[in-house]
N, C-alpha and C positions, 0 to 999 in steps of 0.2 A: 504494500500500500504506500502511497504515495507520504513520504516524510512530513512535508508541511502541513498536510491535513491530521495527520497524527499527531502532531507538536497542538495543532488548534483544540482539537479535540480532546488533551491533554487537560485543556483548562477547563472543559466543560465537562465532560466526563471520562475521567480519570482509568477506571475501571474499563471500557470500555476500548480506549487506546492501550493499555497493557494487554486485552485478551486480543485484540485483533494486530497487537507484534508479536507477541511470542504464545499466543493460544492458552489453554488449560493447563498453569503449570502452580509452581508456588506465586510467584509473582502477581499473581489474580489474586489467590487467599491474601498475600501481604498489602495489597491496595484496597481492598473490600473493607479491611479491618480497618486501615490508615482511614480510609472517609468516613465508617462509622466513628472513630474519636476524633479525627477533627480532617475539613478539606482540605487545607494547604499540605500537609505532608505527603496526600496522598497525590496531591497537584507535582509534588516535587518529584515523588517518587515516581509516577506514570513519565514525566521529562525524563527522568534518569533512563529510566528503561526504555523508549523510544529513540534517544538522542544515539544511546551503546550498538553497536554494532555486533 
């Protein structure tokens, strides 16, 4: 999928840009949980994982 639309998508739905880079893995469970206790972490964390190669 196309980088920049993953970076956008990053800020709006976090969870969503992590399962459509790297699918069903841990990285899903770790973002789910980051936006249930608070959104920025999980804003930070879904960047992390899209930006890595």
């Amino acid at each position: 999928m196309n980088k920049i639309l993953l970076i956008i998508l990053s800020f709006f739905l976090p969870p969503l840009a992590v399962y459509l880079k790297r699918g069903a893995d841990k990285h899903i469970v770790i973002n789910i949980i980051l936006c249930f206790v608070f959104w920025v972490p999980a804003v930070f964390h879904s960047l992390w994982v899209v930006v890595q190669d």
